[in-house]
N, C-alpha and C positions, 0 to 999 in steps of 0.2 A: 384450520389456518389456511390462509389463501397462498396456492403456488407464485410465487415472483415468477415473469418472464426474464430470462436473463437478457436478452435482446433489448428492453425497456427502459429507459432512463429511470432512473432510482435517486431518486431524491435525498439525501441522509436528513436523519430529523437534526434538530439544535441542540439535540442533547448528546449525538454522535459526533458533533462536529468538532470539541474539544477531542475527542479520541483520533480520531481523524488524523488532525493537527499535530497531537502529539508522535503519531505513525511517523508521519511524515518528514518530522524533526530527526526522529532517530534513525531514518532510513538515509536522509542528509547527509549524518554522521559517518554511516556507515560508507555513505559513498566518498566523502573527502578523503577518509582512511585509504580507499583503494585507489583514489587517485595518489597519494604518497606512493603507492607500489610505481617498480619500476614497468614501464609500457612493455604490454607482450598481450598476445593472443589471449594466451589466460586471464589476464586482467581485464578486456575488451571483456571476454564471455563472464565472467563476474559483474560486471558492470550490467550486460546486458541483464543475467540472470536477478540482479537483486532491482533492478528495471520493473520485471513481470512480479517478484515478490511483490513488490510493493502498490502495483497495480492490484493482486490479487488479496493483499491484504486489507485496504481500502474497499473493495467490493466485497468482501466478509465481514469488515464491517457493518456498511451499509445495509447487507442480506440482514444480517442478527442482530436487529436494532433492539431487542426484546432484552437486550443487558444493557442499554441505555437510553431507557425511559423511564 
């Protein structure tokens, strides 16, 4: 199997992109929820941190298209 560069724009196929989508919906969710919390540091660094999850969720996807094809 061929190394991905992670540096390289990564295309998702059509079959990943309902997975994708659906990520992204629940990560949505998840962020409205902490916007209900009351504002504090904490809640900035939760926001920040489910930020990068969801960024790095998205790119694991993309890497392991091989569960949706």
């Amino acid at each position: 199997m061929e190394t991905k560069n992670p540096f390289d724009y990564q295309k998702p196929t059509d079959a990943a992109m309902p997975v994708i989508a659906a990520t992204r919906e629940a990560y949505k969710a998840v962020y409205a929820y902490l916007l209900t919390l009351p504002e504090s540091r904490a809640r900035s660094v939760a926001i920040t941190h489910l930020e990068e999850s969801g960024m790095w969720a998205v790119k694991g996807i993309v890497f392991d298209e091989t569960n949706f094809n």
